[in-house]
Biopython code that builds the backbone (N, CA, C, O; Angstrom):
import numpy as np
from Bio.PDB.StructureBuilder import StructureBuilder

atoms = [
    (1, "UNK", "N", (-11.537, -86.431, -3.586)),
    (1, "UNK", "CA", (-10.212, -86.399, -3.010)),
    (1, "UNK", "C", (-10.093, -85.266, -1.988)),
    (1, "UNK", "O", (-9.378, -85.358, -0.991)),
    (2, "UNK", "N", (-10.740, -84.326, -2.252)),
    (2, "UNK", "CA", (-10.793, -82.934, -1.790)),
    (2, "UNK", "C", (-11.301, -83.016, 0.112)),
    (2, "UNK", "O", (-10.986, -82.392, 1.125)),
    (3, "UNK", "N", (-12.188, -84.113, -0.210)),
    (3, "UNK", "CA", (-12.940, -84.106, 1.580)),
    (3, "UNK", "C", (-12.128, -85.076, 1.699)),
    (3, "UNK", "O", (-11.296, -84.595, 2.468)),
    (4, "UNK", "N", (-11.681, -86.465, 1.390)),
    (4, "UNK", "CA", (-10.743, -86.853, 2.141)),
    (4, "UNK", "C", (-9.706, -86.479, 2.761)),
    (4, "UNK", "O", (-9.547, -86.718, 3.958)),
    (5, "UNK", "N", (-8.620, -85.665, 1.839)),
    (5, "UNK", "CA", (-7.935, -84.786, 2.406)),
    (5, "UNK", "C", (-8.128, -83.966, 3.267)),
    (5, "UNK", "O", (-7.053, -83.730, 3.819)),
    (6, "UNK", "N", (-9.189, -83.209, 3.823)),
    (6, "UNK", "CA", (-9.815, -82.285, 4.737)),
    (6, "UNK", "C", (-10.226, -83.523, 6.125)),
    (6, "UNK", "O", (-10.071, -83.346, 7.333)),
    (7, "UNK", "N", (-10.670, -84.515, 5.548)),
    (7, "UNK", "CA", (-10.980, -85.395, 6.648)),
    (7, "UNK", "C", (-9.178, -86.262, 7.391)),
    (7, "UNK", "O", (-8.918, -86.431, 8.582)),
    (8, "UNK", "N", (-8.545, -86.522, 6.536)),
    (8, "UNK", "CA", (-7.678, -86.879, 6.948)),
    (8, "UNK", "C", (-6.730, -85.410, 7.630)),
    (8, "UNK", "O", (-6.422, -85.693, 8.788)),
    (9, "UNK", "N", (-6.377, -84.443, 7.367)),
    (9, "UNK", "CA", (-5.706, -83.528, 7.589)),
    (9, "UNK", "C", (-6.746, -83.221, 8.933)),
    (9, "UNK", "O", (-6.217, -83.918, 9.800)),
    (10, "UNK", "N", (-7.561, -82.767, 9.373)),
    (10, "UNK", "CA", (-8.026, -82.273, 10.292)),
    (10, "UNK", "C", (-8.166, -83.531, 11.691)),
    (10, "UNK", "O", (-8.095, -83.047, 12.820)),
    (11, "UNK", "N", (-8.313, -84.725, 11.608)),
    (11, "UNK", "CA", (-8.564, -85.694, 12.165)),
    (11, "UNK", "C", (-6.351, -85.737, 12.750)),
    (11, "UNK", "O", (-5.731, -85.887, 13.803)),
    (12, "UNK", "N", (-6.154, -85.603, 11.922)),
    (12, "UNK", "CA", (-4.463, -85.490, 12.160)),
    (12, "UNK", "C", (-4.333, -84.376, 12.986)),
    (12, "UNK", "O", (-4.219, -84.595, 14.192)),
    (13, "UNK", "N", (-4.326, -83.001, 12.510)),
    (13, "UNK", "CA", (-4.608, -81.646, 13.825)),
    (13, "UNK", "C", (-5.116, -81.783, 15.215)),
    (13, "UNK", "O", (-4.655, -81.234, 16.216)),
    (14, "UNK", "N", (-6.463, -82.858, 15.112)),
    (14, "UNK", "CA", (-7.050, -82.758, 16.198)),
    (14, "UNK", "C", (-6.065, -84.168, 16.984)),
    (14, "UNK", "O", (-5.452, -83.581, 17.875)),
    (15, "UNK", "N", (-5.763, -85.286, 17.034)),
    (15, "UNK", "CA", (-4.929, -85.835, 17.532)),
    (15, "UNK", "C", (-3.360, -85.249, 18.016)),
    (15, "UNK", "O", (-2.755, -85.749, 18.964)),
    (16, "UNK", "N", (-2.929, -84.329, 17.353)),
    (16, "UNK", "CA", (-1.948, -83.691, 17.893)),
    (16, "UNK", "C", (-1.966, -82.233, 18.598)),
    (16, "UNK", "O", (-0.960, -81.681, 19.043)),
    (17, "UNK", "N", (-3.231, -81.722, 18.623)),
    (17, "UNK", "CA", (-3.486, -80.676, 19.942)),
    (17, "UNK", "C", (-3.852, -81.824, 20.827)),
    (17, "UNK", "O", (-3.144, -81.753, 21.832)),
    (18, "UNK", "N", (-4.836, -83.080, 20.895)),
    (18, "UNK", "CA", (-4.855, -83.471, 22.087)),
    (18, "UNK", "C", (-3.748, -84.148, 22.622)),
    (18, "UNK", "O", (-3.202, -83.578, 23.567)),
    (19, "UNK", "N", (-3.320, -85.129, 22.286)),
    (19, "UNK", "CA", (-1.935, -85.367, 23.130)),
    (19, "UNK", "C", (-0.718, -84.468, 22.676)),
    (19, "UNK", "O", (0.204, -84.468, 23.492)),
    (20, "UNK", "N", (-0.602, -84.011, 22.000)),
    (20, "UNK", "CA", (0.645, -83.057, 21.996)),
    (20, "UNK", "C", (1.718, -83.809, 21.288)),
    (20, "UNK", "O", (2.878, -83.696, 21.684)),
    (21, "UNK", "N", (1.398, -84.630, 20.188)),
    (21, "UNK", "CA", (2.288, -85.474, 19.284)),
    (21, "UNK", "C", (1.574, -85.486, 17.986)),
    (21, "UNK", "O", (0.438, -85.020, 17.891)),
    (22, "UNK", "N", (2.179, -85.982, 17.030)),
    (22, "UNK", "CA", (1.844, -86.277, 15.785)),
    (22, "UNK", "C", (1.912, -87.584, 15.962)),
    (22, "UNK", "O", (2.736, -88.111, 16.708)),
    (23, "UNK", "N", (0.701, -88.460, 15.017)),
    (23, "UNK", "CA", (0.220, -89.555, 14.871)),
    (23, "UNK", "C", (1.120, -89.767, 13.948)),
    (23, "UNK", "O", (1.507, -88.944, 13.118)),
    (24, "UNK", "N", (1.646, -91.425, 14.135)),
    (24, "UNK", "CA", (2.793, -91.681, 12.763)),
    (24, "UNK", "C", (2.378, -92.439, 11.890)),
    (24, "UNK", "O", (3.033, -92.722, 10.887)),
    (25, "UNK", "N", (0.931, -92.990, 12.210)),
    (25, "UNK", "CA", (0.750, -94.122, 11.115)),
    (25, "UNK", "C", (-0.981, -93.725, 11.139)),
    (25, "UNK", "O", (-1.582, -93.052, 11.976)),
    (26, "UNK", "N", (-1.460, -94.341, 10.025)),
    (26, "UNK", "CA", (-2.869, -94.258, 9.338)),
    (26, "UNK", "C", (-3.751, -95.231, 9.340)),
    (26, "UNK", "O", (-3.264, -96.174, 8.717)),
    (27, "UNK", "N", (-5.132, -95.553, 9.848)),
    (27, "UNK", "CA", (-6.215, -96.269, 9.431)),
    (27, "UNK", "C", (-7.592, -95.543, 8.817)),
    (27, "UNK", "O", (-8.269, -94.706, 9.414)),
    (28, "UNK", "N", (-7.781, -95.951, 7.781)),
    (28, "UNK", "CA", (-9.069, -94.952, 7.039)),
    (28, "UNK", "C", (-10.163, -95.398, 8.097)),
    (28, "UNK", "O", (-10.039, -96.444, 8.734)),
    (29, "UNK", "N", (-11.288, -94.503, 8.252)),
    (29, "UNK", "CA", (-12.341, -95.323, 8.781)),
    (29, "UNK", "C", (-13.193, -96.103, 8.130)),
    (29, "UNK", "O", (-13.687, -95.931, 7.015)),
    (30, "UNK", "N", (-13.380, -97.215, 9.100)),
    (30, "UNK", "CA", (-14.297, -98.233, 8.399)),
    (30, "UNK", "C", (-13.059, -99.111, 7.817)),
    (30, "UNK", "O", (-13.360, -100.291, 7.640)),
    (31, "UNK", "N", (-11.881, -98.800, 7.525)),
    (31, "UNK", "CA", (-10.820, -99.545, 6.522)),
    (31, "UNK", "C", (-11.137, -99.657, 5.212)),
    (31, "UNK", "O", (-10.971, -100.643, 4.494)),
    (32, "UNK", "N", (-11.709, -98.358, 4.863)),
    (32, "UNK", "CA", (-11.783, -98.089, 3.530)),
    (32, "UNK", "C", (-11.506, -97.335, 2.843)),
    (32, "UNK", "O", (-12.362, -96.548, 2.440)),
    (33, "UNK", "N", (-10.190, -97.257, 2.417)),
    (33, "UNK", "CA", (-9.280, -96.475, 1.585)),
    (33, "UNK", "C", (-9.598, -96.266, 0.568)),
    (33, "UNK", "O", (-10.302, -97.167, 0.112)),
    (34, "UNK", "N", (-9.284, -94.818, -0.605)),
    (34, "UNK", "CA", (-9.782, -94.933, -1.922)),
    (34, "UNK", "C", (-8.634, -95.337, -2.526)),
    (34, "UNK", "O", (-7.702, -96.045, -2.145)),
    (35, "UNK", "N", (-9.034, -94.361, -4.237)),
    (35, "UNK", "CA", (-7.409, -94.893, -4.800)),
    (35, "UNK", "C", (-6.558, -93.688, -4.338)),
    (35, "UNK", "O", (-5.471, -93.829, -4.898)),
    (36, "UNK", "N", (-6.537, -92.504, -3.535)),
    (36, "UNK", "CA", (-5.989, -91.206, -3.338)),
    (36, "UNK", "C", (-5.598, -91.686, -1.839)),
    (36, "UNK", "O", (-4.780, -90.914, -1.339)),
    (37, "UNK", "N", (-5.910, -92.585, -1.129)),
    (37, "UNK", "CA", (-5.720, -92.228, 0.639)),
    (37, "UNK", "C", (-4.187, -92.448, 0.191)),
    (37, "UNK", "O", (-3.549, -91.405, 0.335)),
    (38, "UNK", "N", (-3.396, -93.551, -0.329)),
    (38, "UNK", "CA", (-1.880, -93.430, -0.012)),
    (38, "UNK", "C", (-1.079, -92.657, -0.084)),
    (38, "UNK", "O", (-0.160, -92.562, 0.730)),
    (39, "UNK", "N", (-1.341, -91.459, -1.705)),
    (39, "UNK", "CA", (-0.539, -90.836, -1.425)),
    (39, "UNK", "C", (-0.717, -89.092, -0.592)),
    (39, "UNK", "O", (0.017, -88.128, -0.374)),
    (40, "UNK", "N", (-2.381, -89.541, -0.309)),
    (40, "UNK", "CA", (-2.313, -88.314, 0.658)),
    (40, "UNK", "C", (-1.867, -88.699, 1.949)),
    (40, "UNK", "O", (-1.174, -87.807, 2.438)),
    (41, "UNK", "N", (-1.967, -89.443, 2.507)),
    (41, "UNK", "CA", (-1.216, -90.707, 4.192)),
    (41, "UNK", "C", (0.037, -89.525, 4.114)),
    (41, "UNK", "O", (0.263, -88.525, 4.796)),
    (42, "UNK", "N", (0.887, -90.282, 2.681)),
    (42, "UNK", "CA", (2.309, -90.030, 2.606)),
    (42, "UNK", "C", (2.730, -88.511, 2.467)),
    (42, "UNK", "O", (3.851, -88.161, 2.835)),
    (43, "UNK", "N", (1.904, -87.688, 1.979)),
    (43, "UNK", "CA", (2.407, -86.403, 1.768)),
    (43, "UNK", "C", (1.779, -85.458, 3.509)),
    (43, "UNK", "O", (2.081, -84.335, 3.914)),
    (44, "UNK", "N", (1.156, -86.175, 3.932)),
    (44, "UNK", "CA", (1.148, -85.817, 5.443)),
    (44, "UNK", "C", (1.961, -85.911, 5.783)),
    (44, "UNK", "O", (2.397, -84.776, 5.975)),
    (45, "UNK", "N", (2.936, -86.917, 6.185)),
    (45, "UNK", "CA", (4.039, -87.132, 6.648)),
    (45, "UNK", "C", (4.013, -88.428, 7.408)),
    (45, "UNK", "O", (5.016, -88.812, 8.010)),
    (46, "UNK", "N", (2.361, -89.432, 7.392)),
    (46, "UNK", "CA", (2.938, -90.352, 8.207)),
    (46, "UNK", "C", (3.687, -91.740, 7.701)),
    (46, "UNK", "O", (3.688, -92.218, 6.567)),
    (47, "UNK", "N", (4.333, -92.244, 8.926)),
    (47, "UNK", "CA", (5.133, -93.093, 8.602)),
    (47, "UNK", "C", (4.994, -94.234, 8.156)),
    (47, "UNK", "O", (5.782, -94.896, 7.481)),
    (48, "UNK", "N", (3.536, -94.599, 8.692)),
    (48, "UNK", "CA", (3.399, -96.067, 7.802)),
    (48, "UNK", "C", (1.521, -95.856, 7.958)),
    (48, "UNK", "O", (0.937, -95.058, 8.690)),
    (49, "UNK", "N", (0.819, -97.033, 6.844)),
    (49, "UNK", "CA", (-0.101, -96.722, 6.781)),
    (49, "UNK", "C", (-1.286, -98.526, 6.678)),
    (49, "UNK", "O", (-0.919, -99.309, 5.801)),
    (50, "UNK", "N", (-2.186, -98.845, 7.311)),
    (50, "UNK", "CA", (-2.903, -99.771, 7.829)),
    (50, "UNK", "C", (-3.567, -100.428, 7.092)),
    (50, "UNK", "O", (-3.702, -101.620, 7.366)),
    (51, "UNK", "N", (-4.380, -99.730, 5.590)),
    (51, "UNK", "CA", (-5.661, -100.349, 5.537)),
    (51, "UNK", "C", (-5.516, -101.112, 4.881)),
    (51, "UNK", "O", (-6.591, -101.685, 4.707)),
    (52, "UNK", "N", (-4.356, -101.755, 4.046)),
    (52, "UNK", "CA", (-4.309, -102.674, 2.944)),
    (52, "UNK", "C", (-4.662, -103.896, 3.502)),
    (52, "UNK", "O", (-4.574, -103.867, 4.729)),
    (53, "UNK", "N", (-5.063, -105.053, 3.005)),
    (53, "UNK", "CA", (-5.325, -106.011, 3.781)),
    (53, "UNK", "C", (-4.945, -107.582, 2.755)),
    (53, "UNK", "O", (-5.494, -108.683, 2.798)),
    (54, "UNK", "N", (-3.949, -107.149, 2.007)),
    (54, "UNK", "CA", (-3.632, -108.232, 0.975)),
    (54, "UNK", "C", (-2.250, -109.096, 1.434)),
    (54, "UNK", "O", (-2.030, -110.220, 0.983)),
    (55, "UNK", "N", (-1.415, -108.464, 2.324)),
    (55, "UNK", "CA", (-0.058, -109.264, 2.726)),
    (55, "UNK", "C", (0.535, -108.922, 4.118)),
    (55, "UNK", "O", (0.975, -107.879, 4.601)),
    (56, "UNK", "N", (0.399, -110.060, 4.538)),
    (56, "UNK", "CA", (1.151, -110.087, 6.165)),
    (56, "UNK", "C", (2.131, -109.307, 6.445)),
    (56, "UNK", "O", (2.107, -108.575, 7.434)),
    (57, "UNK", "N", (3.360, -109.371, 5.412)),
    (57, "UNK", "CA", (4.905, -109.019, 5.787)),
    (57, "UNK", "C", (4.559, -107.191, 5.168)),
    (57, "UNK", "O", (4.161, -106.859, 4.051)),
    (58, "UNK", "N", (4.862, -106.376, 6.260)),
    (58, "UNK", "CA", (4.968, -104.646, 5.682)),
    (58, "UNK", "C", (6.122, -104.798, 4.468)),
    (58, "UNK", "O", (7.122, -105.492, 4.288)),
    (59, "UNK", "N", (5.347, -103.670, 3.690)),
    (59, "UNK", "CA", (6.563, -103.322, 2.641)),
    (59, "UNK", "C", (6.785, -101.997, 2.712)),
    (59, "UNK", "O", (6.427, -101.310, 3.669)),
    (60, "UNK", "N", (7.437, -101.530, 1.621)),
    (60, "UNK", "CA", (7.939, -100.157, 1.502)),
    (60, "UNK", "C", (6.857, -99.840, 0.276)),
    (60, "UNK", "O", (6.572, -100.743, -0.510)),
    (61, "UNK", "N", (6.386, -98.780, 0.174)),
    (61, "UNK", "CA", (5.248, -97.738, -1.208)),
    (61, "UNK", "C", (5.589, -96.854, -1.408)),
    (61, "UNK", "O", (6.084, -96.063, -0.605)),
    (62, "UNK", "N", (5.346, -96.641, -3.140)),
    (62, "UNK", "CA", (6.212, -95.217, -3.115)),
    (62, "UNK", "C", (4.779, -94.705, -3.208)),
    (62, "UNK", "O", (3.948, -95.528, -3.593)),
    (63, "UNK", "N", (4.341, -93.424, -2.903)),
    (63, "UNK", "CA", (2.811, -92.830, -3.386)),
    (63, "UNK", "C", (3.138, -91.421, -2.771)),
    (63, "UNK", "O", (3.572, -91.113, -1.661)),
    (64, "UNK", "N", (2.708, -90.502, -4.106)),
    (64, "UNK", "CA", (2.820, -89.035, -3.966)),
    (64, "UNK", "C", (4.154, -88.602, -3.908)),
    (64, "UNK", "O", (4.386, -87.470, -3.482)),
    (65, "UNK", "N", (5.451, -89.653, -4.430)),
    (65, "UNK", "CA", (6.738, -89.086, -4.844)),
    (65, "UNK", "C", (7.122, -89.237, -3.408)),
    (65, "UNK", "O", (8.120, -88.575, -3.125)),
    (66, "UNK", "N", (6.577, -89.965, -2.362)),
    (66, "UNK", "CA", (7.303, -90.014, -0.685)),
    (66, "UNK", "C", (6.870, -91.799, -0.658)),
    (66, "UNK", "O", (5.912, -92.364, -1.185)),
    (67, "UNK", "N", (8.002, -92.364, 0.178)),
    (67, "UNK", "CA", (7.797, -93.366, 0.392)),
    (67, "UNK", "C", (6.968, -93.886, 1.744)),
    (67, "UNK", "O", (7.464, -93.522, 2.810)),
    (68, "UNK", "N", (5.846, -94.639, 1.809)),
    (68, "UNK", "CA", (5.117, -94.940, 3.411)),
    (68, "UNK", "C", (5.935, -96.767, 3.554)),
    (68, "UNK", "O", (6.570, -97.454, 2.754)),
    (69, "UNK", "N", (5.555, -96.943, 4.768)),
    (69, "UNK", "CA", (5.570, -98.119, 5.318)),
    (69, "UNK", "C", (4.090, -98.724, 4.908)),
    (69, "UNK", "O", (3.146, -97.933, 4.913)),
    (70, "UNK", "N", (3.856, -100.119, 4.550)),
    (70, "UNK", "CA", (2.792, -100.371, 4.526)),
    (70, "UNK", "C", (2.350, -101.776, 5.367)),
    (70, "UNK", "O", (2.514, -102.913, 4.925)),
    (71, "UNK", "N", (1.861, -101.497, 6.441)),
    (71, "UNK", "CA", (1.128, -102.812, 7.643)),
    (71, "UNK", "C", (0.223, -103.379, 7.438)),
    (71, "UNK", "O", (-0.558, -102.912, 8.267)),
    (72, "UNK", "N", (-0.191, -103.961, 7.006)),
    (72, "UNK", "CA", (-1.733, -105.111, 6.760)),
    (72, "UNK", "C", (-2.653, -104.916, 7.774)),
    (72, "UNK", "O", (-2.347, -105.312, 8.898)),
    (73, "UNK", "N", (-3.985, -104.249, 7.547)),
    (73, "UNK", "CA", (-4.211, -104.455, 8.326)),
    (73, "UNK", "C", (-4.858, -105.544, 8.899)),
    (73, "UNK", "O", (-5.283, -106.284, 8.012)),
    (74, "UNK", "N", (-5.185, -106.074, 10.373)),
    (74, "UNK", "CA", (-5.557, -107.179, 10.774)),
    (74, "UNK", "C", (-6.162, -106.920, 12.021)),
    (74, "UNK", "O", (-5.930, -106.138, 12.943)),
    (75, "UNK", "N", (-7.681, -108.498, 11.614)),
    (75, "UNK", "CA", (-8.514, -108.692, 12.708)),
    (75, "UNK", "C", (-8.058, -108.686, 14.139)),
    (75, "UNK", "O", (-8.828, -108.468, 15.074)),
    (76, "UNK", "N", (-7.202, -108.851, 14.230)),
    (76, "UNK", "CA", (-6.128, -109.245, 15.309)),
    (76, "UNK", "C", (-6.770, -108.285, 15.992)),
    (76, "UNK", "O", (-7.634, -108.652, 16.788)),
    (77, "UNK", "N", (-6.437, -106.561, 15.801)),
    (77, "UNK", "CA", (-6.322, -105.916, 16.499)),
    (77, "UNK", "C", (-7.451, -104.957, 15.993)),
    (77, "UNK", "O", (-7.066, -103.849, 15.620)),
    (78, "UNK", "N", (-8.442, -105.157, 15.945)),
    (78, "UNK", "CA", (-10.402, -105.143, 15.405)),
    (78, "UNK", "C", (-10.631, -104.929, 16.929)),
    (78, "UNK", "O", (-10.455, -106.039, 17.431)),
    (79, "UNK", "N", (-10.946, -104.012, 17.927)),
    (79, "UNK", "CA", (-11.791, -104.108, 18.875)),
    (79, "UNK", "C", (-13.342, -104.321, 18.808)),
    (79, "UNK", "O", (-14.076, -104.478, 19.783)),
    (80, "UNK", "N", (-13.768, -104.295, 17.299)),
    (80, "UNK", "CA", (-14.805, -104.997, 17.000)),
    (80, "UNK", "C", (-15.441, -106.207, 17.829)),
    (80, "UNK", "O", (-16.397, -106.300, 18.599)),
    (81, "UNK", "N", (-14.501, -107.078, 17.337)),
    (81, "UNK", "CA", (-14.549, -108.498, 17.643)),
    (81, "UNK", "C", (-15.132, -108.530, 19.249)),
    (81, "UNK", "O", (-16.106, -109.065, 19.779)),
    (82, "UNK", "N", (-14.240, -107.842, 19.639)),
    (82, "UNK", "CA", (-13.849, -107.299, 21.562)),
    (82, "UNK", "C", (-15.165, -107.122, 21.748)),
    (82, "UNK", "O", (-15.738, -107.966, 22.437)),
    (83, "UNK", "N", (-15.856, -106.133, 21.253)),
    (83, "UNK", "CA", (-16.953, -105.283, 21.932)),
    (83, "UNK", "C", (-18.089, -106.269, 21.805)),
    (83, "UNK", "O", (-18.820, -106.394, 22.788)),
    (84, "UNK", "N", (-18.402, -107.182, 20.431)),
    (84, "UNK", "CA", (-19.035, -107.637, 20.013)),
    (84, "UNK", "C", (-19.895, -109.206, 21.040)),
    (84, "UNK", "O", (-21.042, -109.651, 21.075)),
    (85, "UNK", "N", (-18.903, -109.496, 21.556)),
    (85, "UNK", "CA", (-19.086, -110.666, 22.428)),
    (85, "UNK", "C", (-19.408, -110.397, 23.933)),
    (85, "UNK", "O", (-19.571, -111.340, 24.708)),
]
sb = StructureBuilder()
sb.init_structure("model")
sb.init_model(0)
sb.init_chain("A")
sb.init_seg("    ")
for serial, (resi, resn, name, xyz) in enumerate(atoms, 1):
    if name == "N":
        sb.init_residue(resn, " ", resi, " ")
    sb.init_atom(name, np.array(xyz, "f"), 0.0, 1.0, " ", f" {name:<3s}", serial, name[0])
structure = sb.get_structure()
């Protein structure tokens, strides 16, 4: 839990010295979340979070006593696919 948190918290720092904003929403890399990424997402502060991949329609989560937004994530928007062809 300990390096995720360090990986997520610092990856967050470095996006907001470079553009000069805070990132509001979350994708793990690779889209592989543990059982700890939600409610560390949420006690960061962001607003909604990507990697679930079980339901289309966002809901509301409670995790770490703060509530996130939760977005599905989707192939849709995989630049994978993009690069791949």
């Amino acid at each position: 839990m300990e390096q995720e948190w360090d990986g997520i918290k610092r990856s967050n720092e470095a996006i907001q010295q470079t553009t000069g904003e805070r990132p509001l929403g979350y994708l793990s890399t690779g889209v592989t979340p543990s059982e700890f990424t939600a409610p560390l997402v949420a006690e960061l502060g962001f607003s909604y979070w990507t990697d679930p991949r079980h339901d289309e329609i966002p809901y509301t989560l409670k995790a770490g006593g703060r509530e996130i937004t939760v977005l599905s994530y989707n192939n849709f928007v995989n630049d994978y696919t993009t690069l791949r062809a």
